[in-house]
VOMAR-200653 format. One record per residue (C-alpha): residue in one letter; x, y, z. Coordinates in steps of 0.2 Angstrom, whole numbers, plus 2048, in hexadecimal, padded with zeros to 3 digits. Example, Ala and Ser with C-alpha at 12.3 -4.5 7.8 and 13.67 -1.06 7.14 Angstrom:
2
(fitor a (83E 7EA 827))
(fitor s (844 7FB 824))
// end
This chain:
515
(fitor x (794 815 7AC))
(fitor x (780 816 7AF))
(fitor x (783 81A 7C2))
(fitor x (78E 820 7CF))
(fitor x (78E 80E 7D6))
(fitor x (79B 80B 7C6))
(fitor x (7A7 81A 7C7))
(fitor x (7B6 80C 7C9))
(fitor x (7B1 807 7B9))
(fitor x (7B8 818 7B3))
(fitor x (7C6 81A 7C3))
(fitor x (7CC 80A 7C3))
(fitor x (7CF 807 7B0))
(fitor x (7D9 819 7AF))
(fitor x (7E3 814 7BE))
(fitor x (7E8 804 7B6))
(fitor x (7EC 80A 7A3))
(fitor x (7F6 819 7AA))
(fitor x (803 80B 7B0))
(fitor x (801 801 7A1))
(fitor x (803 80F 795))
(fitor x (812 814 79D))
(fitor x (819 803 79E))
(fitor x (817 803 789))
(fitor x (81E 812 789))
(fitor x (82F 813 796))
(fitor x (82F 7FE 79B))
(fitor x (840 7FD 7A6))
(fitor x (834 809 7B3))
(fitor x (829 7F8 7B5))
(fitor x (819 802 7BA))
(fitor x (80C 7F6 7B6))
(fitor x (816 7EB 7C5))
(fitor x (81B 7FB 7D2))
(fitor x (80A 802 7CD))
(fitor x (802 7F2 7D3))
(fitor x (80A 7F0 7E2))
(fitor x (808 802 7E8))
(fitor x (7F7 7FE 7E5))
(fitor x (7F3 7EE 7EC))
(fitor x (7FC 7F2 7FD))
(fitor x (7F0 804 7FD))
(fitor x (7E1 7F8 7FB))
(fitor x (7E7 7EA 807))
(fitor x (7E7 7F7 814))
(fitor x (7D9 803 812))
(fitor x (7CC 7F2 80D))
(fitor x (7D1 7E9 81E))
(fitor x (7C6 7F5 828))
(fitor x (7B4 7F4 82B))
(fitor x (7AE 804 825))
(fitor x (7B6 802 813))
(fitor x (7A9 800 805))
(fitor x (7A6 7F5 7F5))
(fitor x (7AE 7FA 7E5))
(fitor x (79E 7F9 7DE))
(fitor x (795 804 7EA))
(fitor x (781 809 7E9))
(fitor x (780 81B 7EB))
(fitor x (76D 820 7EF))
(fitor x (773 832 7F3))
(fitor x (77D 83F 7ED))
(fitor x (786 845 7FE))
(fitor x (78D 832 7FB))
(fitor x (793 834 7E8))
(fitor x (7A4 83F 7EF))
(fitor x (7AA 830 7FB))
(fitor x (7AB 824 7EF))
(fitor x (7B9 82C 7E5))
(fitor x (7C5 824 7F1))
(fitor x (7D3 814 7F0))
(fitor x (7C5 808 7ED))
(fitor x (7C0 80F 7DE))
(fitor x (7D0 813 7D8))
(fitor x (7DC 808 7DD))
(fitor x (7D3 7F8 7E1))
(fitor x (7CA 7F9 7D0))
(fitor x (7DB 7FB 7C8))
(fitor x (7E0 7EB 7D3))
(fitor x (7D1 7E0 7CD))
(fitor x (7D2 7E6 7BB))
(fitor x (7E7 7DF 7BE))
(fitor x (7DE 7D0 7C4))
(fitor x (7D2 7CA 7B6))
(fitor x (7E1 7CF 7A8))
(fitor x (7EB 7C1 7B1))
(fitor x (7DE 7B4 7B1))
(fitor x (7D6 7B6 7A1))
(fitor x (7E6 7BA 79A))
(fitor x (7E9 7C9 790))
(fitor x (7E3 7C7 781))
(fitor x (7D3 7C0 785))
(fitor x (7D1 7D0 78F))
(fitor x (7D7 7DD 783))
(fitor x (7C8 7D3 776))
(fitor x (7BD 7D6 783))
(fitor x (7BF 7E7 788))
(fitor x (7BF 7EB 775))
(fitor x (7B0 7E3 771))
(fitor x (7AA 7EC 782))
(fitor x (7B0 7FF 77B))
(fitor x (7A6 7FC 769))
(fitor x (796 7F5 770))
(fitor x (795 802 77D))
(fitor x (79D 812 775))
(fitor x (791 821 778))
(fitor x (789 819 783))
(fitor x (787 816 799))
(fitor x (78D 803 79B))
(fitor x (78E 7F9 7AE))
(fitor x (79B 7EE 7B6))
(fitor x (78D 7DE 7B0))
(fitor x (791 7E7 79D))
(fitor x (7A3 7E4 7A0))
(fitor x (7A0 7D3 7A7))
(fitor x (796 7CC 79A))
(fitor x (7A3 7D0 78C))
(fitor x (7B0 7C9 795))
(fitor x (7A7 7B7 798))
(fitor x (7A2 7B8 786))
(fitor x (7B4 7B9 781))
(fitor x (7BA 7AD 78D))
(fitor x (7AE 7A0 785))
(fitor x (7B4 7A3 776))
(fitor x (7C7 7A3 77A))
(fitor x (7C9 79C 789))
(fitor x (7CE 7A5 79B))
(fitor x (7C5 79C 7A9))
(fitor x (7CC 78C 7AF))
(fitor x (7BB 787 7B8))
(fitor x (7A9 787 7B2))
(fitor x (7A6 798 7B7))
(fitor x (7A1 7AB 7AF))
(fitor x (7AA 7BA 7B4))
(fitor x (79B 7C1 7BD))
(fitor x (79B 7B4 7C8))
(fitor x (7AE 7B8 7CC))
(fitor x (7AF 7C9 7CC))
(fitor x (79F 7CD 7D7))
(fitor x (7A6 7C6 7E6))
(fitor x (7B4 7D4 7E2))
(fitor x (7AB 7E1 7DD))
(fitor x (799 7E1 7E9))
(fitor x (7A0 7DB 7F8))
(fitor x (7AD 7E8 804))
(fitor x (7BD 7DF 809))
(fitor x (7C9 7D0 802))
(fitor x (7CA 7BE 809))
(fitor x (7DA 7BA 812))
(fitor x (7DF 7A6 80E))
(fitor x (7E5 79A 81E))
(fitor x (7EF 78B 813))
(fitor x (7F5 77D 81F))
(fitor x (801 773 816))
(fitor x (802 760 819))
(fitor x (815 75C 816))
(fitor x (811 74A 813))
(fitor x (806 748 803))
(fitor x (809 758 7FB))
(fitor x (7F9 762 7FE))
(fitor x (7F2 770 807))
(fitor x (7E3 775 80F))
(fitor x (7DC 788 80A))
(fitor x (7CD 791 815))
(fitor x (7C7 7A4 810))
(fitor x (7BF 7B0 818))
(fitor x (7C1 7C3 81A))
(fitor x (7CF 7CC 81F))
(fitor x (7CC 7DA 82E))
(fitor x (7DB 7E4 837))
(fitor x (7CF 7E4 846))
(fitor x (7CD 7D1 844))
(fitor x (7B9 7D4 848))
(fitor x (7A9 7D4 83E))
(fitor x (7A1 7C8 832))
(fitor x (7AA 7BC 82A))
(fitor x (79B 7B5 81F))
(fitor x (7A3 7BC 80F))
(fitor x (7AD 7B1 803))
(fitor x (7B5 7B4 7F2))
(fitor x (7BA 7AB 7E1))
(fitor x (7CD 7AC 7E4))
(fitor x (7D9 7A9 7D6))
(fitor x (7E6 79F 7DD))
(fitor x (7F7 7A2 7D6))
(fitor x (806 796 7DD))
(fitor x (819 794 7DD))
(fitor x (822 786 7E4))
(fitor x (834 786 7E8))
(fitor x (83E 780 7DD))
(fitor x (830 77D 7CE))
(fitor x (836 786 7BE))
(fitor x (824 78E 7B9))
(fitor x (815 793 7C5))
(fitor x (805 788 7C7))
(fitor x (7F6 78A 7BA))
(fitor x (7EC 796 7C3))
(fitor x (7DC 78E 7CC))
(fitor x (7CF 793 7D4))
(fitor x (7C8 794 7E6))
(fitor x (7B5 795 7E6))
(fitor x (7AA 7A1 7F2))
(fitor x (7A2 791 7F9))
(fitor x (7B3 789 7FC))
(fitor x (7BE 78A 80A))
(fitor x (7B2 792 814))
(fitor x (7A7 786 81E))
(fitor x (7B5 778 81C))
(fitor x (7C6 77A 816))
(fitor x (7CA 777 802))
(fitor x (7D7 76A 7FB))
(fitor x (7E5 76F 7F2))
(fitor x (7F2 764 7E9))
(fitor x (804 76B 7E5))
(fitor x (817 767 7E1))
(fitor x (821 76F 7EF))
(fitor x (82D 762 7F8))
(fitor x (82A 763 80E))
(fitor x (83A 76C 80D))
(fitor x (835 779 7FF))
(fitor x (82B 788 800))
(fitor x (81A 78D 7F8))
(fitor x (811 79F 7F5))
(fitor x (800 7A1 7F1))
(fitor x (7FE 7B2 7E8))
(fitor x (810 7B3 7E3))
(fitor x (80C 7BF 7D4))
(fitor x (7FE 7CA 7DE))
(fitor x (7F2 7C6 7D0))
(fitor x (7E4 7CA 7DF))
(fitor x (7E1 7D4 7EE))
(fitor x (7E2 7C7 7FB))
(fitor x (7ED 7C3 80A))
(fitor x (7F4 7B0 80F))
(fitor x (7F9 7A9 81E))
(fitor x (802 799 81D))
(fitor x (808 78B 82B))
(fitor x (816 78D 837))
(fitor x (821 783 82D))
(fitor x (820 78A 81C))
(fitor x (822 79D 823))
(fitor x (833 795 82A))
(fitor x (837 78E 818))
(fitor x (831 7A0 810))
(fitor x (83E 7A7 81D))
(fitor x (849 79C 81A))
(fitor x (84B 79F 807))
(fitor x (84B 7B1 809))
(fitor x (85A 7B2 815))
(fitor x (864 7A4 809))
(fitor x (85F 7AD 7F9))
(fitor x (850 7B9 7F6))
(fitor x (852 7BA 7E3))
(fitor x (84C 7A8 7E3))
(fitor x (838 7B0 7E8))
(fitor x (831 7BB 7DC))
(fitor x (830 7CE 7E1))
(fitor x (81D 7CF 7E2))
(fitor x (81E 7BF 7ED))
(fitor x (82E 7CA 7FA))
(fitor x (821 7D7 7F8))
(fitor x (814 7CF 801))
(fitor x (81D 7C4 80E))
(fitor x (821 7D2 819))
(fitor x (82F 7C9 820))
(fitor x (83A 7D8 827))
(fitor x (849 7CF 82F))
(fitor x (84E 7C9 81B))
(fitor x (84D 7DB 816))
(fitor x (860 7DE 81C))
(fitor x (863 7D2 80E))
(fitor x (857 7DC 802))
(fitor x (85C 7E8 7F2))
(fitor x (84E 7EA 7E6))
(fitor x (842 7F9 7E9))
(fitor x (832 7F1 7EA))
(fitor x (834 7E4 7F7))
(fitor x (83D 7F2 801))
(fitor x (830 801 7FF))
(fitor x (825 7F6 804))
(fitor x (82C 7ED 813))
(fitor x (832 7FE 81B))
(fitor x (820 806 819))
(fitor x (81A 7F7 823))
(fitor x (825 7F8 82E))
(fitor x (823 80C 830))
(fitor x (80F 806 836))
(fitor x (81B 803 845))
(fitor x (822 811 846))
(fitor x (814 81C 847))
(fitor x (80D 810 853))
(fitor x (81E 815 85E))
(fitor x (822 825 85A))
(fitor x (81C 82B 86A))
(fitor x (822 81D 875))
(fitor x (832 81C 87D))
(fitor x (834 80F 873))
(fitor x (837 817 861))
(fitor x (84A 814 862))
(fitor x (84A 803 868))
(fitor x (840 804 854))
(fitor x (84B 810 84C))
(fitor x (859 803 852))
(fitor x (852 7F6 849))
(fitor x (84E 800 837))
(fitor x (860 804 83A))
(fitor x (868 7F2 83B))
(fitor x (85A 7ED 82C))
(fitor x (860 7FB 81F))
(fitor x (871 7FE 821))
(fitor x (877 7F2 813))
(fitor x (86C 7F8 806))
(fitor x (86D 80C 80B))
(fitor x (880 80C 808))
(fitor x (87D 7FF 7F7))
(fitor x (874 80C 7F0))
(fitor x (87F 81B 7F6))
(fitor x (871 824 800))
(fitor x (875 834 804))
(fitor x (887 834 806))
(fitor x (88C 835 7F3))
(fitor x (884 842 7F1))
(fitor x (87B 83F 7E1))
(fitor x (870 834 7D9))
(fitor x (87B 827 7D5))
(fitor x (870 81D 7C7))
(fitor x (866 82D 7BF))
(fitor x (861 823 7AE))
(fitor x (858 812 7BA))
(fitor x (84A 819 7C3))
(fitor x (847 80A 7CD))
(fitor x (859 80E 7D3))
(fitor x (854 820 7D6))
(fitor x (846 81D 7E0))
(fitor x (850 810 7EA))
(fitor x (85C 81D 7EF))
(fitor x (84F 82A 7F4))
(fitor x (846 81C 7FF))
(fitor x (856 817 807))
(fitor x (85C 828 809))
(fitor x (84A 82C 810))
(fitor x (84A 81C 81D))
(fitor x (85D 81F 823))
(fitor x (85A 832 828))
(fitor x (848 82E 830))
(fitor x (852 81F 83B))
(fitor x (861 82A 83E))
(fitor x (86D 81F 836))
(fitor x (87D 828 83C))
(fitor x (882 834 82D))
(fitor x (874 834 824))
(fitor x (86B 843 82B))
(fitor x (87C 84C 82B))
(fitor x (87E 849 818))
(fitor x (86F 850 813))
(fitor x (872 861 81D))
(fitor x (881 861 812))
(fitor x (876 860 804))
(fitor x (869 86D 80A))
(fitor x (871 87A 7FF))
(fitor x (873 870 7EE))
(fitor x (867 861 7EC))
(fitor x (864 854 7E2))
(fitor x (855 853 7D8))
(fitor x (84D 843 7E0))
(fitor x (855 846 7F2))
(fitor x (84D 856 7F5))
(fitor x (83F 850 7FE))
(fitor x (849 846 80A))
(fitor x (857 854 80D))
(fitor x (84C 862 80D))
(fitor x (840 859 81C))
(fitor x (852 856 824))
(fitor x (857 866 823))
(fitor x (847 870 829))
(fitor x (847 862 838))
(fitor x (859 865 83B))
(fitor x (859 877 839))
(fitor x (852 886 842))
(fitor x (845 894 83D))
(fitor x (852 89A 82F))
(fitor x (852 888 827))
(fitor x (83F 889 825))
(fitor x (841 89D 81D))
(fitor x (84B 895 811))
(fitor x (841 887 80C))
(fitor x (831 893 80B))
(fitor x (83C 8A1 800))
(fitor x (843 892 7F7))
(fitor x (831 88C 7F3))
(fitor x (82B 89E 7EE))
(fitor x (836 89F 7E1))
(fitor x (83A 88D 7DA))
(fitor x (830 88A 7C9))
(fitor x (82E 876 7CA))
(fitor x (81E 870 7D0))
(fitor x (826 862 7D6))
(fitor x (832 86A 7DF))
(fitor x (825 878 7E9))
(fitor x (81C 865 7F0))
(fitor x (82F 860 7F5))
(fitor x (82E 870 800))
(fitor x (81C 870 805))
(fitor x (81D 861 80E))
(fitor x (830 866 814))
(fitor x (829 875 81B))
(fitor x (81C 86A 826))
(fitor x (82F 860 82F))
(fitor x (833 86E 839))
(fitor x (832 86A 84D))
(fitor x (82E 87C 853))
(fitor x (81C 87B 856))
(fitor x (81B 88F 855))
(fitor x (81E 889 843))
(fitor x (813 87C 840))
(fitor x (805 889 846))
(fitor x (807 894 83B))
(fitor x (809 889 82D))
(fitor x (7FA 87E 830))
(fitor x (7F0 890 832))
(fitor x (7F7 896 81F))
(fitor x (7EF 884 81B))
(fitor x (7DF 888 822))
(fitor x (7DE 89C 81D))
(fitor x (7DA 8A1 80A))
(fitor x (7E7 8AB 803))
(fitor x (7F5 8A6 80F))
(fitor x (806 89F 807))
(fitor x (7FD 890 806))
(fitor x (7F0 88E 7F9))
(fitor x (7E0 887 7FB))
(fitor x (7E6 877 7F0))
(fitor x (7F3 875 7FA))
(fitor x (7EC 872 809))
(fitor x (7E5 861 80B))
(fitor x (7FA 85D 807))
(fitor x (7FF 86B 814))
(fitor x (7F3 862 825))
(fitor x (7FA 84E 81D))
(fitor x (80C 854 820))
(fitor x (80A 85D 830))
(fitor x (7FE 84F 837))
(fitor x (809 843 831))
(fitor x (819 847 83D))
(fitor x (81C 846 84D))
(fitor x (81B 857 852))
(fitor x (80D 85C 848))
(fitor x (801 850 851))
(fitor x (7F8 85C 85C))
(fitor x (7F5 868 84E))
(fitor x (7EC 85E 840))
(fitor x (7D8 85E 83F))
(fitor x (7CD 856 836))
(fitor x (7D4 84A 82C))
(fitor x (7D9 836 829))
(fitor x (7EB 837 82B))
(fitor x (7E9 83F 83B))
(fitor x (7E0 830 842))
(fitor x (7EB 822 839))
(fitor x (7F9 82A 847))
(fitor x (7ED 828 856))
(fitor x (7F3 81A 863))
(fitor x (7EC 81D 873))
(fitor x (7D9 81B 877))
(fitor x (7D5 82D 880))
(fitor x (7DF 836 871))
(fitor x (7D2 82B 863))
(fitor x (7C5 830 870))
(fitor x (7CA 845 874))
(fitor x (7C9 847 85E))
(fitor x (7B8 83F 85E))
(fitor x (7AF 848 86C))
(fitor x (7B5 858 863))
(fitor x (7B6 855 84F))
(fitor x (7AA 848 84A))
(fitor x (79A 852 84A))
(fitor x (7A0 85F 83D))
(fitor x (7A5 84F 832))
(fitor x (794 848 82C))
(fitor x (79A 84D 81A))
(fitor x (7AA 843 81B))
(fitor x (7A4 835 826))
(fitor x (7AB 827 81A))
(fitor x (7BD 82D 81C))
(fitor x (7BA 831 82F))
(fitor x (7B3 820 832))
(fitor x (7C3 81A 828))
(fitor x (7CD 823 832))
(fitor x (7C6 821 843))
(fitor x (7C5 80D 83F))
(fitor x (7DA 80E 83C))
(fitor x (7DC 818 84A))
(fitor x (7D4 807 855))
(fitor x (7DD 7FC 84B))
(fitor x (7EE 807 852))
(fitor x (7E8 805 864))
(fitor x (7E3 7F4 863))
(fitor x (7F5 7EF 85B))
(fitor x (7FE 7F7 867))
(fitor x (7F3 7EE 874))
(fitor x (7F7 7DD 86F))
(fitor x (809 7DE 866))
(fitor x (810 7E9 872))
(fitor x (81A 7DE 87F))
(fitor x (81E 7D3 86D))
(fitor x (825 7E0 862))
(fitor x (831 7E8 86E))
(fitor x (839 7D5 875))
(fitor x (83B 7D3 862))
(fitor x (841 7E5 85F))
(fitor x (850 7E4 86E))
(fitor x (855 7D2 867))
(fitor x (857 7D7 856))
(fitor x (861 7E8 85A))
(fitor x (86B 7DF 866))
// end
């Protein structure tokens, strides 16, 4: 890269090939699609606040060059390199990025380097389905902060829909003057193979609303983005969020997984029984939870988890058969673990009790889960045991397992002195460790009042006077960090202003459901 404005240039393409050289090497572990999901939802969240920056950022000082190794750089470059494999296709990319590497070995190149090959490719073999460079798509990506959300009305009587754009902010304010090439990507019910992807211009759907012809029947569903092939959010009509519905409580097989990943539909997770769709709901719905957590309120919410994961907790086995039960599938291991996980955090009845008896003799993959159970559950004695135990175990792996364990205890006595060995050179906790040590303690309940100066602290913020107390004290020793305070203030106003306004709603629906 010639400048620091670049560095996804470098981050985003290692984040991507790391999941496709381990889909090449080990595919049943379908990285390139978990890797892409993980990463889309990391970018749909952090890139909906108004503090977040372009991917391509200019840096015009060097106190700034720090901040940018952040999510954007990484994981929403990742996301938009996913995207232009999909719509130039494969192989026209990998010509491109070849030609690219050969004409710019040894040397500094820019994102307009990159763009340039890759138009000269698609002219050659095709790629773009409108008259249009790569540049002119991939700028409204890469220079502007944010994604578009879509609003598509459908009329049910001639078979076409109306699409508007405009940028998607969890606060809802700020300017809405920026507009993207979106590549649209559609699937009706019923229709064997996916709609050619087209293309929604930056100039279309903005001022007036963009026409669009398609195959589904008025009794069949239709989903833009089915296949995530961008960072981008759609809100459809009343009537097809009914048919979505619908088809997901009759058969949720019959909408592809990266489609169930995005709907966010969490009454048809009951019904639900592949990881992805289910990792991905229940860490939506945990948002809710840490909104909760310190209402009265939390169990009319833990209720509810309950009634949604029961069916596919004791599918998989959870914690009561006291194995992994599928050790060669790792999408089956990691659904285990993220069941097991959810049943103990909602107090599904048994599932803290069968992780005690586990304490001793663990699982590899359900250590994290029981040993957080069992320092929660236990007294000053568990949490010797779990220091000891991580003195002396030989696994890296296993010392992070009990590292963040260590942070689940109750006993605030506790907490204090472990969030002091974080802070203190040549404590039990080593300096490396530390950043990990304050996100775990910050991130439950009763370690709230013990974190400091850092963004996960402020993500659990729900009230106005607690957002406001942090700031009077902290933010004046931050002007180094001010990007991931500003981030983390911002999510911290977006808590407040959800509970504001979905309060009331969210508990009526809460009660019904768990009734």
């Amino acid at each position: 890269m010639k400048w620091w404005s670049d560095l996804w240039l470098n981050e985003g393409f290692a984040t991507f090939m790391a999941s496709v050289g381990t889909d090449e090497v080990e595919p049943s572990w379908s990285a390139r699609q978990s890797h892409a999901v993980s990463n889309a939802m990391t970018v749909l969240t952090l890139d909906s606040l108004e503090s977040s920056h372009p991917v391509s950022v200019a840096i015009d000082n060097p106190s700034r060059i720090s901040e940018i190794f952040d999510a954007i750089s990484y994981l929403k470059g990742a996301a938009l390199i996913r995207m232009m494999t999909m719509f130039l296709g494969e192989d026209v990319f990998r010509q491109a990025l070849h030609n690219y590497l050969i004409k710019y070995s040894y040397k500094n190149a820019e994102q307009d380097d990159l763009w340039a090959e890759l138009t000269r490719a698609t002219q050659q073999h095709g790629g773009l389905t409108r008259n249009v460079t790569v540049k002119q798509v991939m700028d409204t990506w890469t220079k502007q902060t944010g994604y578009p959300i879509l609003t598509v009305s459908r009329d049910y009587g001639d078979q076409s829909l109306t699409i508007s754009q405009k940028r998607y902010l969890s606060l809802g304010t700020g300017s809405t003057l920026s507009s993207w090439w979106v590549p649209l990507s559609v699937l009706c019910q019923g229709e064997p193979e996916p709609q050619t992807v087209q293309w929604l211009a930056d100039d279309e759907g903005v001022d007036q609303e963009y026409r669009y012809e398609h195959g589904a029947a008025p009794d069949q569903w239709l989903i833009f983005n089915y296949d995530m092939i961008a960072p981008y959010r759609v809100n459809y009509d009343e009537r097809n969020w009914k048919l979505l519905t619908a088809g997901l409580r009759r058969d949720s097989g019959t909408v592809p997984v990266l489609a169930r990943v995005q709907l966010l539909l969490a009454t048809y997770l009951q019904n639900e029984s592949e990881y992805l769709p289910l990792s991905t709901g229940l860490g939506a719905l945990s948002k809710i939870g840490h909104v909760l957590k310190r209402s009265p309120h939390y169990g009319a919410y833990q209720k509810y988890v309950r009634k949604l994961i029961r069916k596919a907790y004791e599918k998989v086995g959870g914690l009561a058969v006291k194995e992994i039960v599928n050790g060669d599938d790792l999408n089956s291991v990691k659904l285990q673990v993220l069941m097991s996980d959810a049943a103990c955090a909602a107090k599904l009845p048994g599932a803290e009790e069968n992780a005690i008896e586990l304490f001793q003799d663990i699982p590899l993959d359900l250590r994290s889960t029981v040993y957080c159970v069992g320092v929660r559950r236990g007294s000053v004695r568990e949490w010797r045991f779990a220091l000891e135990r991580r003195r002396r175990v030989n696994s890296a792996a296993a010392r992070d397992h009990l590292l963040r364990a260590l942070a689940c205890s109750r006993d605030v006595w506790i907490l204090s002195q472990y969030l002091e060995w974080a802070i203190t050179d040549g404590s039990e906790v080593r300096r490396q460790d530390s950043a990990s040590v304050l996100a775990a303690i910050t991130s439950l309940n009763h370690g709230r009042r013990l974190g400091t100066i850092i963004k996960i602290l402020l993500d659990q913020f729900t009230t106005q006077k607690d957002l406001d107390e942090w700031s009077e004290e902290n933010s004046k020793y931050l002007e180094e960090a001010r990007l991931s305070v500003s981030q983390g203030v911002e999510k911290a106003r977006v808590n407040i202003a959800w509970l504001e306004r979905n309060k009331a709603l969210v508990l009526t629906k809460l009660r019904e459901y768990a009734a």
